[in-house]
PDB file of N, CA, C and O in Angstrom:
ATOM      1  N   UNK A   1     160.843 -52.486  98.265  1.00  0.00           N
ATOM      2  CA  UNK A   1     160.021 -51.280  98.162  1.00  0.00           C
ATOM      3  C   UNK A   1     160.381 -50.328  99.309  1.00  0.00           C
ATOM      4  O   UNK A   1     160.675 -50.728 100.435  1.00  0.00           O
ATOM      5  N   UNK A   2     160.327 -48.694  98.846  1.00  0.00           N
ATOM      6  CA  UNK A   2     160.985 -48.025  99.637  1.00  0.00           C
ATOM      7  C   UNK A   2     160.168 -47.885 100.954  1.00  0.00           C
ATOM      8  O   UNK A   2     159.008 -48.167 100.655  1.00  0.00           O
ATOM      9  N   UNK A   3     160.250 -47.567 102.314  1.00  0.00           N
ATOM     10  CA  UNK A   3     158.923 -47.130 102.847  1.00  0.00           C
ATOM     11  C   UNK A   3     158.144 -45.837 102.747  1.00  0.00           C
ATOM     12  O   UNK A   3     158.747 -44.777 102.579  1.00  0.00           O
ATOM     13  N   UNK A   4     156.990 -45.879 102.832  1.00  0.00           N
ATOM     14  CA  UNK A   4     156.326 -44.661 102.749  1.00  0.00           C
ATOM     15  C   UNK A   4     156.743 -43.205 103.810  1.00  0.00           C
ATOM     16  O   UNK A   4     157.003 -43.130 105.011  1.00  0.00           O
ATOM     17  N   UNK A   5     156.659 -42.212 102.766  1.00  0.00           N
ATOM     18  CA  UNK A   5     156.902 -41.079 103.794  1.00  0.00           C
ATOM     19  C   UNK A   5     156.717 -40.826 104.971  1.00  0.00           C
ATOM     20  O   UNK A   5     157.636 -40.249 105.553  1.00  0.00           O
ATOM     21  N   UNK A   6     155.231 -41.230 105.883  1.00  0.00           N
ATOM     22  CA  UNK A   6     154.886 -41.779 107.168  1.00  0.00           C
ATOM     23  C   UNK A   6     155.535 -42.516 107.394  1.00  0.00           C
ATOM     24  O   UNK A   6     156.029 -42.178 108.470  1.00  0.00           O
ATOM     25  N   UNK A   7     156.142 -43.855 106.952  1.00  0.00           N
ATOM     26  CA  UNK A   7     156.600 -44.597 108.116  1.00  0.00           C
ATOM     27  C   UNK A   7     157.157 -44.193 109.390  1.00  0.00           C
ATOM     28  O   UNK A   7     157.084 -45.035 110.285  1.00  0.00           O
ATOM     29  N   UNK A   8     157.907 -42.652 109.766  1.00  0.00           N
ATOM     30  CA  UNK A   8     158.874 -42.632 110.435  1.00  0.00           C
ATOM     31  C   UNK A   8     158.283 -41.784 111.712  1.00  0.00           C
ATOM     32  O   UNK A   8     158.765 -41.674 112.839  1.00  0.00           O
ATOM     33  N   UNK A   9     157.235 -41.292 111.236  1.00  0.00           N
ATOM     34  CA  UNK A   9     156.530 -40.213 111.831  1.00  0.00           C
ATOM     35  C   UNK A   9     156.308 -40.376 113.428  1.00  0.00           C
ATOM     36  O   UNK A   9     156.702 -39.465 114.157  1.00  0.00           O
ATOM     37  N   UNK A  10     155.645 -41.597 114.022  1.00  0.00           N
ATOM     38  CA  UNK A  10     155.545 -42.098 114.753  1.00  0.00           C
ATOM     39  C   UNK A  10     156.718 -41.593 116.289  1.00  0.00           C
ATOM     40  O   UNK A  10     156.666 -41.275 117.477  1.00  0.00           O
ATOM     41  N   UNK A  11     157.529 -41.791 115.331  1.00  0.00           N
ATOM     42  CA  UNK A  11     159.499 -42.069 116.595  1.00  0.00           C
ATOM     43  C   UNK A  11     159.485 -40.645 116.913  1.00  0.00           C
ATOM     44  O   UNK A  11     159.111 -39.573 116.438  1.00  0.00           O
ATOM     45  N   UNK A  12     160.015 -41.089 117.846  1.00  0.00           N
ATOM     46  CA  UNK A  12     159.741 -39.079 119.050  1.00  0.00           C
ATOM     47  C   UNK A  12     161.926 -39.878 119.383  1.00  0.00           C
ATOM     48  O   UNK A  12     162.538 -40.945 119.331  1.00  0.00           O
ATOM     49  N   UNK A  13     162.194 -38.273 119.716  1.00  0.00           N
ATOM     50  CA  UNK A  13     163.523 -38.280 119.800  1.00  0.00           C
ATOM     51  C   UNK A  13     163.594 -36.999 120.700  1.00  0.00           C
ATOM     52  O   UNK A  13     162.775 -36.197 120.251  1.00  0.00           O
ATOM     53  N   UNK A  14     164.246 -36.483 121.792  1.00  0.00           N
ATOM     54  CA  UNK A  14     164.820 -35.036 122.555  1.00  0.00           C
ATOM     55  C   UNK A  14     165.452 -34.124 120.872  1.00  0.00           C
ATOM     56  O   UNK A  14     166.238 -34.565 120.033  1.00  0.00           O
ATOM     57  N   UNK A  15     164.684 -32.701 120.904  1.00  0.00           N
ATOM     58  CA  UNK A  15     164.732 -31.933 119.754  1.00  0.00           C
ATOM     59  C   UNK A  15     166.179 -30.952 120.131  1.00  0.00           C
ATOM     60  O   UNK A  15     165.838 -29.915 120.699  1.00  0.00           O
ATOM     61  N   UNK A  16     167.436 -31.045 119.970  1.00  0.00           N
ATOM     62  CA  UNK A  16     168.473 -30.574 119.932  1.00  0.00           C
ATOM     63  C   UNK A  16     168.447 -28.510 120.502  1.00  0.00           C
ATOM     64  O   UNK A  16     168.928 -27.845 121.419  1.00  0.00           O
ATOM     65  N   UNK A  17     167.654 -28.277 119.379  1.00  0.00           N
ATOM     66  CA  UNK A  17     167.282 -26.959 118.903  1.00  0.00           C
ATOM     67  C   UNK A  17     165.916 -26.741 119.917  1.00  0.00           C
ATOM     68  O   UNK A  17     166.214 -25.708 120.516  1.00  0.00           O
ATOM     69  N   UNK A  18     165.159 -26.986 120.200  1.00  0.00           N
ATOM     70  CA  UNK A  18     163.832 -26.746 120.982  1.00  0.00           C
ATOM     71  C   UNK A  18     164.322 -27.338 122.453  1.00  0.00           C
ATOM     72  O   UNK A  18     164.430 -26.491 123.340  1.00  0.00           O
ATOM     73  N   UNK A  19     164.487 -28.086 122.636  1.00  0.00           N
ATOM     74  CA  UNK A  19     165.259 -28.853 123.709  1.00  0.00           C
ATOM     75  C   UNK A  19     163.942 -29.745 124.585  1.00  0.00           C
ATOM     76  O   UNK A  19     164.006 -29.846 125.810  1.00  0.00           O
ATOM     77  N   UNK A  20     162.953 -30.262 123.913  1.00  0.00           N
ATOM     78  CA  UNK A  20     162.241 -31.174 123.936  1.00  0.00           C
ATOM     79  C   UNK A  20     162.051 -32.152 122.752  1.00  0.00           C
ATOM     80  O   UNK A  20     162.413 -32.077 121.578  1.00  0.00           O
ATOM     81  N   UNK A  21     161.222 -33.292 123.581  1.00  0.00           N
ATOM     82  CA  UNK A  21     160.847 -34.176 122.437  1.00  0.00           C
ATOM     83  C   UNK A  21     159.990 -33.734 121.100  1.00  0.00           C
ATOM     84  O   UNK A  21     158.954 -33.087 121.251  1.00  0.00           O
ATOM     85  N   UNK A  22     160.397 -34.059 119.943  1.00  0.00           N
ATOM     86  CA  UNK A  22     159.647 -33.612 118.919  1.00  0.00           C
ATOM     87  C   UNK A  22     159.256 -35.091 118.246  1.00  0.00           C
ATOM     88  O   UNK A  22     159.802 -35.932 118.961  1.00  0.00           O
ATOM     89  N   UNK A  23     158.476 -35.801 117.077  1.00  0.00           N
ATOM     90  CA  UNK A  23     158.582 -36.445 116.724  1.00  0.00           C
ATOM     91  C   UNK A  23     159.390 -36.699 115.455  1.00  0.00           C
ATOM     92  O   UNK A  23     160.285 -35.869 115.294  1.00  0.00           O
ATOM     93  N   UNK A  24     159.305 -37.571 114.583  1.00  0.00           N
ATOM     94  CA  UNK A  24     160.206 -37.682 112.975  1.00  0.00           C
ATOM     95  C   UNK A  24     159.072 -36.703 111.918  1.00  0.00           C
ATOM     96  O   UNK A  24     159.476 -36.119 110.912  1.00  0.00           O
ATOM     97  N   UNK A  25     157.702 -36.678 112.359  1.00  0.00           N
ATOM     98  CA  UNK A  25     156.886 -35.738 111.167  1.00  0.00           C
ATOM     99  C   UNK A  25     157.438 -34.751 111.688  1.00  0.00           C
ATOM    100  O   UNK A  25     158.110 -34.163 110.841  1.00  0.00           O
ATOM    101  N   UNK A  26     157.488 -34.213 112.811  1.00  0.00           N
ATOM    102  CA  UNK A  26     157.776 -32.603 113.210  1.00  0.00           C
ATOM    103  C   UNK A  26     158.987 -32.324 112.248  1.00  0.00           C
ATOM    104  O   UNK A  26     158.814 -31.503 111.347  1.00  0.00           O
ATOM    105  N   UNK A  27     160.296 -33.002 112.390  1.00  0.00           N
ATOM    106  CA  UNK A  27     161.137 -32.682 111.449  1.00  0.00           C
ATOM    107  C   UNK A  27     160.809 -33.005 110.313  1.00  0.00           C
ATOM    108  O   UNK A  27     161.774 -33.215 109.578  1.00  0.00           O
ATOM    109  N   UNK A  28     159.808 -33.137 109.851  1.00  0.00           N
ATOM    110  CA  UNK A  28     160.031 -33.494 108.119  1.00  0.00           C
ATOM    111  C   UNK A  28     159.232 -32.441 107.464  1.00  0.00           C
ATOM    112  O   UNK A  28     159.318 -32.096 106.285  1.00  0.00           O
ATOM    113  N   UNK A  29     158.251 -31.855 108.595  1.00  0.00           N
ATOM    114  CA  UNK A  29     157.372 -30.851 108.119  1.00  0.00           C
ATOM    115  C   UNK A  29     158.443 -29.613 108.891  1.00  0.00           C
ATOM    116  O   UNK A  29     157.897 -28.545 108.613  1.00  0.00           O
ATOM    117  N   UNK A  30     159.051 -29.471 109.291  1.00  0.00           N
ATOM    118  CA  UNK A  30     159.827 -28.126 110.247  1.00  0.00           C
ATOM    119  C   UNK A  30     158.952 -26.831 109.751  1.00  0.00           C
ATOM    120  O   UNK A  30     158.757 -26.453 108.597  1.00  0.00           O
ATOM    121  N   UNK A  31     158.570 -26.373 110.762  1.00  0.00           N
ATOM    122  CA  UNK A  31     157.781 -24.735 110.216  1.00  0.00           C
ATOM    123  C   UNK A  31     158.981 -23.650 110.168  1.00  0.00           C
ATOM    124  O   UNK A  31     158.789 -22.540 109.671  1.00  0.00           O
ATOM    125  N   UNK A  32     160.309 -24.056 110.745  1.00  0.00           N
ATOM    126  CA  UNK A  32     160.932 -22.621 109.956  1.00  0.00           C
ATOM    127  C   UNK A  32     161.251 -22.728 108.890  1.00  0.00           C
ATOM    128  O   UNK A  32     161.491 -21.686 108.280  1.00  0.00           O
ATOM    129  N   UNK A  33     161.431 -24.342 108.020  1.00  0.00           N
ATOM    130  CA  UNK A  33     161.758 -24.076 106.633  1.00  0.00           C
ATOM    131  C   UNK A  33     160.620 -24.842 105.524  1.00  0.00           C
ATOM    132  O   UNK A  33     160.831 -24.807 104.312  1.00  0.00           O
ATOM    133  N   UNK A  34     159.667 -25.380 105.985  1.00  0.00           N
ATOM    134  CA  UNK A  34     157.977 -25.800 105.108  1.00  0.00           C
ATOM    135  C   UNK A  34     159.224 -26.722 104.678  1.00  0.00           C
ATOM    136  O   UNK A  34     159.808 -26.579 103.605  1.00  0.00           O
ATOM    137  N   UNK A  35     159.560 -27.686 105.644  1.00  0.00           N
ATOM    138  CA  UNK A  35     160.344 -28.734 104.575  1.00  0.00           C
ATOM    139  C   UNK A  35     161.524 -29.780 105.800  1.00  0.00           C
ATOM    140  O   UNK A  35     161.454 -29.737 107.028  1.00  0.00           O
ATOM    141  N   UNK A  36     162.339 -30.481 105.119  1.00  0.00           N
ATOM    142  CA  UNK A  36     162.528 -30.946 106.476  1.00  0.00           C
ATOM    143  C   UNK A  36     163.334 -30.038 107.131  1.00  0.00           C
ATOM    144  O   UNK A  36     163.848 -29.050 106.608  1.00  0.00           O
ATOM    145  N   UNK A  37     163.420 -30.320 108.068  1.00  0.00           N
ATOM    146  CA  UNK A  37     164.506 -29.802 109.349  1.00  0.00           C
ATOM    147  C   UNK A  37     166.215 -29.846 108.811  1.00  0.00           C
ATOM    148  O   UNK A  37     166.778 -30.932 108.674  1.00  0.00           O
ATOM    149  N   UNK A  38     166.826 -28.719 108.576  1.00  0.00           N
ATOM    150  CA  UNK A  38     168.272 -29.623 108.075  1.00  0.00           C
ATOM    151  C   UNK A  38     169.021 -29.944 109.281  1.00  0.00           C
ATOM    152  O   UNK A  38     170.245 -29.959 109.148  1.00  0.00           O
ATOM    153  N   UNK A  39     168.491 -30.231 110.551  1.00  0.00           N
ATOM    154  CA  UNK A  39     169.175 -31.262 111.282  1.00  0.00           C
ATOM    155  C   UNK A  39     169.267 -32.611 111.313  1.00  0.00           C
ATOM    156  O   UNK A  39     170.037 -33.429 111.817  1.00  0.00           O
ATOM    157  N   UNK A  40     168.165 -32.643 110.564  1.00  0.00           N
ATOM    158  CA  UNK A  40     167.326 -34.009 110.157  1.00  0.00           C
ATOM    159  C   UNK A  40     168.660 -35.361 110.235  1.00  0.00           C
ATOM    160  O   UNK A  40     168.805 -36.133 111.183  1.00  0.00           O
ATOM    161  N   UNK A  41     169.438 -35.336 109.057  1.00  0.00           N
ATOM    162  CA  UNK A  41     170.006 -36.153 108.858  1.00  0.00           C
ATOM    163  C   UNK A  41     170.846 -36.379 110.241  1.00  0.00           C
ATOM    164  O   UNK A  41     170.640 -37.446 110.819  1.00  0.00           O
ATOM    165  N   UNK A  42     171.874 -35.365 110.878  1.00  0.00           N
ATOM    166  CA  UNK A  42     172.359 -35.227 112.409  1.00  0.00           C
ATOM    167  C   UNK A  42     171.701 -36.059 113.793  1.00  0.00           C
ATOM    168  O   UNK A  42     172.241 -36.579 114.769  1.00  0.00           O
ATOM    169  N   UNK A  43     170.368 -35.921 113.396  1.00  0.00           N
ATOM    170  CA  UNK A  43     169.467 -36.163 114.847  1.00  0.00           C
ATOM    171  C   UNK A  43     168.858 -37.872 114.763  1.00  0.00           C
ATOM    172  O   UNK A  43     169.026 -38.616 115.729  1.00  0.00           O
ATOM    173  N   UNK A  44     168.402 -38.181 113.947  1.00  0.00           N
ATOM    174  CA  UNK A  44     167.972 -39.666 113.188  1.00  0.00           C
ATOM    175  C   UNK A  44     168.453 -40.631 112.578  1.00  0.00           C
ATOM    176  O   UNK A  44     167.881 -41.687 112.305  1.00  0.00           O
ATOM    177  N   UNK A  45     170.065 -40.163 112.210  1.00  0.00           N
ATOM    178  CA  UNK A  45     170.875 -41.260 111.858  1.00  0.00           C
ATOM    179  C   UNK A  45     171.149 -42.883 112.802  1.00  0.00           C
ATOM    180  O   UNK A  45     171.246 -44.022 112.346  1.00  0.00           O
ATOM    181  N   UNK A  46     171.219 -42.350 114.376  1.00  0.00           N
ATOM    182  CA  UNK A  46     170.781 -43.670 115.271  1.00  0.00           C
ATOM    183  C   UNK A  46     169.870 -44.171 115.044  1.00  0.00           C
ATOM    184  O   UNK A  46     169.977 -45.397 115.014  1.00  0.00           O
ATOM    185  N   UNK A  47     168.672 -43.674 114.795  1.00  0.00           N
ATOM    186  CA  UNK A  47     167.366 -44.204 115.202  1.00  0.00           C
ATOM    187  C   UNK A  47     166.853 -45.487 113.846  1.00  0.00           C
ATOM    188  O   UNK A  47     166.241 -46.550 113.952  1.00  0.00           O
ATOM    189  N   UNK A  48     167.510 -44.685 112.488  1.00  0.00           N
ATOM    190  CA  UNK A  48     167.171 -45.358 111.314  1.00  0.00           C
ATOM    191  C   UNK A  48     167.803 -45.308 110.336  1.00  0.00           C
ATOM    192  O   UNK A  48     168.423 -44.249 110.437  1.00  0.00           O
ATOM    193  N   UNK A  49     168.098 -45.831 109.307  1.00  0.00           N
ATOM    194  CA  UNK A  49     168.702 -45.345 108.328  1.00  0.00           C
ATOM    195  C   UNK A  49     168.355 -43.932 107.637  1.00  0.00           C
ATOM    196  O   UNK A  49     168.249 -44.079 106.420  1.00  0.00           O
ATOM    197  N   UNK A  50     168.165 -42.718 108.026  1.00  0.00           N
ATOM    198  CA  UNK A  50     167.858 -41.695 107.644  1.00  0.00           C
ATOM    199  C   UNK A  50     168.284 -40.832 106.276  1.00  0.00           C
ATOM    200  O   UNK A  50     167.566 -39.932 105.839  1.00  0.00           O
ATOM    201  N   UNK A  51     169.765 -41.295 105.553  1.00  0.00           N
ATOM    202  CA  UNK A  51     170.239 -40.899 104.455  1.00  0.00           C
ATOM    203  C   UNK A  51     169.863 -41.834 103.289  1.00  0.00           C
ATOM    204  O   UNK A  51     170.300 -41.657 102.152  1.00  0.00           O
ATOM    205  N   UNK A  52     168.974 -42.906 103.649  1.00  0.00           N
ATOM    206  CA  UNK A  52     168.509 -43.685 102.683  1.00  0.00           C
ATOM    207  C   UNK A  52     167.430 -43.019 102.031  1.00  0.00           C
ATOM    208  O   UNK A  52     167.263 -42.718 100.849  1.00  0.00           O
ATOM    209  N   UNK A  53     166.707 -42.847 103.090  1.00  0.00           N
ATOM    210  CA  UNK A  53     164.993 -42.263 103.773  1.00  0.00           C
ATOM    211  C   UNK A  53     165.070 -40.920 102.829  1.00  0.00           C
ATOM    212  O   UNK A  53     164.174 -40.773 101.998  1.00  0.00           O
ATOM    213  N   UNK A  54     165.948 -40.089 102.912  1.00  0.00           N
ATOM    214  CA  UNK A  54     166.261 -38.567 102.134  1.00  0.00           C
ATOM    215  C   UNK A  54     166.120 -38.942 100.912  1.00  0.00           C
ATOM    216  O   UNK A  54     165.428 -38.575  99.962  1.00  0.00           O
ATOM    217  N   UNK A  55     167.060 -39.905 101.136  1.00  0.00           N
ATOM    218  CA  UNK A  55     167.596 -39.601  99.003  1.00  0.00           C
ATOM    219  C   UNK A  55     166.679 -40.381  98.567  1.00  0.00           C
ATOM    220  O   UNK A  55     166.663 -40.297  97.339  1.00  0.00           O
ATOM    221  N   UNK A  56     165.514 -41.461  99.142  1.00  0.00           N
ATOM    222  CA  UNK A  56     164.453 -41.728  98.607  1.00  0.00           C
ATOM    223  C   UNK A  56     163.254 -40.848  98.368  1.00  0.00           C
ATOM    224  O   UNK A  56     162.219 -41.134  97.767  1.00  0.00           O
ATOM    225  N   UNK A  57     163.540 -39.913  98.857  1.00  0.00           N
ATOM    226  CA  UNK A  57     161.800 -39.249  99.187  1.00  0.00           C
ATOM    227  C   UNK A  57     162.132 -37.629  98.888  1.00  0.00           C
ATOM    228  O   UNK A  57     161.233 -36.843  98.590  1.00  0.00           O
ATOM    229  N   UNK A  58     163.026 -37.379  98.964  1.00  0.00           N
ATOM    230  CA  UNK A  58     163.266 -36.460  97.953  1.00  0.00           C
ATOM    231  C   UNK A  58     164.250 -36.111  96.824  1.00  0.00           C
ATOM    232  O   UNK A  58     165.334 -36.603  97.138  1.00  0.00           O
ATOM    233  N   UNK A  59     164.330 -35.537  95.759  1.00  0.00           N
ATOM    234  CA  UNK A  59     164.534 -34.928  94.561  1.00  0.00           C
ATOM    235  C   UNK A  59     166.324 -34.916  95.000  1.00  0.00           C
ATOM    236  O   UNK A  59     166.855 -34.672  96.083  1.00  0.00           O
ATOM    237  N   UNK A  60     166.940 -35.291  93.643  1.00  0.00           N
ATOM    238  CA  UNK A  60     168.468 -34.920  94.674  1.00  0.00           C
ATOM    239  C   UNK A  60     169.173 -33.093  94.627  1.00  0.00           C
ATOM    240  O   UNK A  60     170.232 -32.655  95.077  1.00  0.00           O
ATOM    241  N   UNK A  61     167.859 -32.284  93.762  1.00  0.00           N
ATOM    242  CA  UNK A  61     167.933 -31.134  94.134  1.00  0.00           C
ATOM    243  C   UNK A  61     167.966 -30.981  95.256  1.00  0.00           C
ATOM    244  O   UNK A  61     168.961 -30.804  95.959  1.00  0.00           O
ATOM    245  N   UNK A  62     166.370 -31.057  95.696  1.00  0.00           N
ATOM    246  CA  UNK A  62     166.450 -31.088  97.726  1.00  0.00           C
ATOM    247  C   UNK A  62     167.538 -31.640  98.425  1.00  0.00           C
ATOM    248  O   UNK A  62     168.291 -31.021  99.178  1.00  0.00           O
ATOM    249  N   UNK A  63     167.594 -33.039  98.091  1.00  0.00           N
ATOM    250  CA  UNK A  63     168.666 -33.703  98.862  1.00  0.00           C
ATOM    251  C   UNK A  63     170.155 -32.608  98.991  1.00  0.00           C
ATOM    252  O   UNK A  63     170.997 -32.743  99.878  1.00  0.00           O
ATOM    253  N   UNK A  64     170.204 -31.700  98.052  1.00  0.00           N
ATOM    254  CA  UNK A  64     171.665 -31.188  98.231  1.00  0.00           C
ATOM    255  C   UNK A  64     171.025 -30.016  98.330  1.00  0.00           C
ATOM    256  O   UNK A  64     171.631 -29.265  97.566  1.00  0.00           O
ATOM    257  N   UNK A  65     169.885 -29.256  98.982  1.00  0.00           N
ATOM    258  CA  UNK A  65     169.837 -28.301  99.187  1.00  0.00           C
ATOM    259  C   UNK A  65     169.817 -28.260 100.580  1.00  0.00           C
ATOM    260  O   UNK A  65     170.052 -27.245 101.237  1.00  0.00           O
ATOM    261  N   UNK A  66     169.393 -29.924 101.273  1.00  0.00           N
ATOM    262  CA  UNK A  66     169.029 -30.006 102.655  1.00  0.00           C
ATOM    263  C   UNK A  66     170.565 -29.915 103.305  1.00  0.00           C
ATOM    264  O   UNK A  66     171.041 -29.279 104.246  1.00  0.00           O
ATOM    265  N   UNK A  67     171.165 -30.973 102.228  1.00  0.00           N
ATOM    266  CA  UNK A  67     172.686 -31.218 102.898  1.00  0.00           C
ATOM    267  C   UNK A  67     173.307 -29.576 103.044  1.00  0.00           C
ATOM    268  O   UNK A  67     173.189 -29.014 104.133  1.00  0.00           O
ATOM    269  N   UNK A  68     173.602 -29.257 102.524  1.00  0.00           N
ATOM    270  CA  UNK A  68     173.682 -28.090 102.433  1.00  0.00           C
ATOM    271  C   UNK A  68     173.599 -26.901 103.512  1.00  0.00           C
ATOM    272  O   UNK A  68     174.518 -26.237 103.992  1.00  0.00           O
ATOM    273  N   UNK A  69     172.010 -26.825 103.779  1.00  0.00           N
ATOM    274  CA  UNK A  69     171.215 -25.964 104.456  1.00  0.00           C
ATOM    275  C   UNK A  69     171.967 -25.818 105.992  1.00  0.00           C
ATOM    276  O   UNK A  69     172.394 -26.829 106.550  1.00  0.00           O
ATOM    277  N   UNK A  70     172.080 -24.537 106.586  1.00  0.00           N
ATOM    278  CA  UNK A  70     172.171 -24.845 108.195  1.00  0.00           C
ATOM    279  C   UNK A  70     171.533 -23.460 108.605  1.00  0.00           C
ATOM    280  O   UNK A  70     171.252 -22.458 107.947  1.00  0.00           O
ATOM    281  N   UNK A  71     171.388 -23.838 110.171  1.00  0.00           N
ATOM    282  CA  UNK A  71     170.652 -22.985 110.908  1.00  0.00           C
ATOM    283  C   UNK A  71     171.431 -21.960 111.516  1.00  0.00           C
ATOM    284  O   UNK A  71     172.656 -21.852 111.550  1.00  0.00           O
ATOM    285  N   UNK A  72     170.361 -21.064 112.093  1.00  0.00           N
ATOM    286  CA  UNK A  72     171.800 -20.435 112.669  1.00  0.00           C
ATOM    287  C   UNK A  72     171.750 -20.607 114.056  1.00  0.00           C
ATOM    288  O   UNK A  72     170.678 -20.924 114.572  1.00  0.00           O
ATOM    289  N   UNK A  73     173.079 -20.392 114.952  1.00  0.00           N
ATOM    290  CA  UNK A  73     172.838 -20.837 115.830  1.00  0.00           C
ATOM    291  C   UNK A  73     172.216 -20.107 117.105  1.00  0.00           C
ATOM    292  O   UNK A  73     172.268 -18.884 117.231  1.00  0.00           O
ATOM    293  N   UNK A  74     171.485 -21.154 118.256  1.00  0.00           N
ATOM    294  CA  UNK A  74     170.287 -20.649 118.844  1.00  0.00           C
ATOM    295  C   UNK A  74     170.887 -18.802 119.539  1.00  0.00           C
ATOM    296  O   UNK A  74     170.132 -17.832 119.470  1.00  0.00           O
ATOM    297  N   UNK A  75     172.213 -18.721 120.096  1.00  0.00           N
ATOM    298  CA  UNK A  75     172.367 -17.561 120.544  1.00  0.00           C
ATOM    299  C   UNK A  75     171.981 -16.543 119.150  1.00  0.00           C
ATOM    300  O   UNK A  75     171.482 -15.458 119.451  1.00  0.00           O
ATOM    301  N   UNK A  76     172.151 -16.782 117.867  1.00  0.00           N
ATOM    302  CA  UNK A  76     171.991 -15.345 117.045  1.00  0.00           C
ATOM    303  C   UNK A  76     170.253 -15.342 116.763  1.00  0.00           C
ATOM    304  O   UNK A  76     169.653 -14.293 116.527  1.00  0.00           O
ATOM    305  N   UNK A  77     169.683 -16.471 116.821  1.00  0.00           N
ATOM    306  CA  UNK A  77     168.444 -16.282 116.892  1.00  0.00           C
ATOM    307  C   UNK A  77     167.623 -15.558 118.108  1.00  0.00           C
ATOM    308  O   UNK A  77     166.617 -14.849 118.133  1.00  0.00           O
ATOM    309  N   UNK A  78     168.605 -16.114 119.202  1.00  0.00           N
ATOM    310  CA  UNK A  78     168.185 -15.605 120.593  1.00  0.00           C
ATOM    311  C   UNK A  78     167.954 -13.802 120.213  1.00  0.00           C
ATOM    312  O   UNK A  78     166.966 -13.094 120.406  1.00  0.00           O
ATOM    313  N   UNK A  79     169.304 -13.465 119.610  1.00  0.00           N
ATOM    314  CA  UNK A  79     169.447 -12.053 119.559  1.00  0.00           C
ATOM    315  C   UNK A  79     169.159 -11.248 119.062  1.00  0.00           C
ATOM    316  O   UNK A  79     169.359 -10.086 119.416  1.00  0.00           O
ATOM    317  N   UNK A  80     168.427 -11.726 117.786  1.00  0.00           N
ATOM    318  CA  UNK A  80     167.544 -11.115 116.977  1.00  0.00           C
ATOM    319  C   UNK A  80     166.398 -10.876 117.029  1.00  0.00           C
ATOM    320  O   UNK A  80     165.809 -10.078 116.299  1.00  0.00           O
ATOM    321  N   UNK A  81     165.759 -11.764 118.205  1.00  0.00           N
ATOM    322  CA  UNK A  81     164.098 -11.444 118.755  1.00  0.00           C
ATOM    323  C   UNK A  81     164.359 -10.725 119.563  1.00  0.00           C
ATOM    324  O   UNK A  81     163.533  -9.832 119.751  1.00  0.00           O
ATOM    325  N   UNK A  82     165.715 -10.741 120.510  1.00  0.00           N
ATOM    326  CA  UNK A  82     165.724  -9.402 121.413  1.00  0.00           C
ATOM    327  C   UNK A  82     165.446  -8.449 120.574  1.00  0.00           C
ATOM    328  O   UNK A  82     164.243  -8.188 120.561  1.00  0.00           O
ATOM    329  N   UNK A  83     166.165  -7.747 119.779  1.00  0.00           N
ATOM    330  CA  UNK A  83     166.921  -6.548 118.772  1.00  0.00           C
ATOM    331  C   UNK A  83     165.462  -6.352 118.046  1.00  0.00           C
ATOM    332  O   UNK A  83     165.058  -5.190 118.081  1.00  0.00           O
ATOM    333  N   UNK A  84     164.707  -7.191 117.469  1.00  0.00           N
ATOM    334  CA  UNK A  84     163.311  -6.818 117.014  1.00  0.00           C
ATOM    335  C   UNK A  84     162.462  -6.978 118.476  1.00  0.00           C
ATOM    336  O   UNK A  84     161.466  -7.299 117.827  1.00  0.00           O
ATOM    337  N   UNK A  85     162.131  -7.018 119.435  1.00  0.00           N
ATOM    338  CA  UNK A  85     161.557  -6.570 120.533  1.00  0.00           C
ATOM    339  C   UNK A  85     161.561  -5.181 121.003  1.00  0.00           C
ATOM    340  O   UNK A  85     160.623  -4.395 121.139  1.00  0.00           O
ATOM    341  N   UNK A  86     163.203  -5.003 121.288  1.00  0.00           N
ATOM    342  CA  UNK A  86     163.637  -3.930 121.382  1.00  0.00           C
ATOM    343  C   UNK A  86     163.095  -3.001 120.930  1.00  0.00           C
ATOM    344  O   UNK A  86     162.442  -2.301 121.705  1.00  0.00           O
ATOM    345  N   UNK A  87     163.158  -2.667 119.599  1.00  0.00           N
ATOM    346  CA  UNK A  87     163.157  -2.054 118.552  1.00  0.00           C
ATOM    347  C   UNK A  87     161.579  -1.902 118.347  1.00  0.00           C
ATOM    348  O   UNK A  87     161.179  -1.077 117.526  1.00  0.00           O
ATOM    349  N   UNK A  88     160.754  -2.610 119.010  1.00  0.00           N
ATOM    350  CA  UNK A  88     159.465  -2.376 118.504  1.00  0.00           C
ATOM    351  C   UNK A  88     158.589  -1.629 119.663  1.00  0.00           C
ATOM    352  O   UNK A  88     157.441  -1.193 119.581  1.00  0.00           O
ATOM    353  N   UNK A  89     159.743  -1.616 121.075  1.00  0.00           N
ATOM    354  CA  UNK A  89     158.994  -1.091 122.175  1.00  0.00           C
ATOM    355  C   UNK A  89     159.312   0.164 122.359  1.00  0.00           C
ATOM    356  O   UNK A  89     158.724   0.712 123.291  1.00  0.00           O
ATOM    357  N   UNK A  90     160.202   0.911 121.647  1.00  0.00           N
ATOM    358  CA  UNK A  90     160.577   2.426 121.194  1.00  0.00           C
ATOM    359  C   UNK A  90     160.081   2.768 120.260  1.00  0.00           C
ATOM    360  O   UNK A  90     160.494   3.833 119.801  1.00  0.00           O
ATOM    361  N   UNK A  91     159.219   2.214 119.688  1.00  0.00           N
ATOM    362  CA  UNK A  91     158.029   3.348 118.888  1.00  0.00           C
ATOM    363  C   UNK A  91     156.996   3.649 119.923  1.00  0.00           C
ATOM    364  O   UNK A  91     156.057   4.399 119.658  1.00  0.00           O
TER     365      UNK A  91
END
């Protein structure tokens, strides 16, 4: 029997992208995408079998939308809250 979606929640890991500890729910719920984290598979593969964990618990739509998915990286995010900061203190 597969384990339940919680099982994993618990395990805290250093967050790549945030650059603190997050736990395994934080990535599974990720608030920039209401879904998991697509670092997910990258960051948890030590910790557990994590590509089992995917293709059990979600759809293999998701599964190849997660594989798939990437972020962008932290400097263009960096630069885009400048550029909308910017941009909002000249009105």
């Amino acid at each position: 029997m597969p384990p339940k979606a919680e099982a994993y929640d618990h395990m805290e890991r250093r967050c790549p992208r945030l650059g603190g500890p997050v736990t395994f729910r934080y990535c599974r719920e990720c608030p920039d995408t209401e879904g998991f984290c697509p670092k997910t598979a990258d960051c948890w593969w030590e910790y557990f079998d994590v590509m089992t964990y995917l293709k059990t618990h979600l759809s293999e739509k998701e599964f190849n939308e997660l594989s798939e998915a990437k972020f962008k990286p932290k400097v263009s995010s960096l630069l885009e809250i400048i550029q909308q900061l910017s941009g909002n203190s000249k009105q």
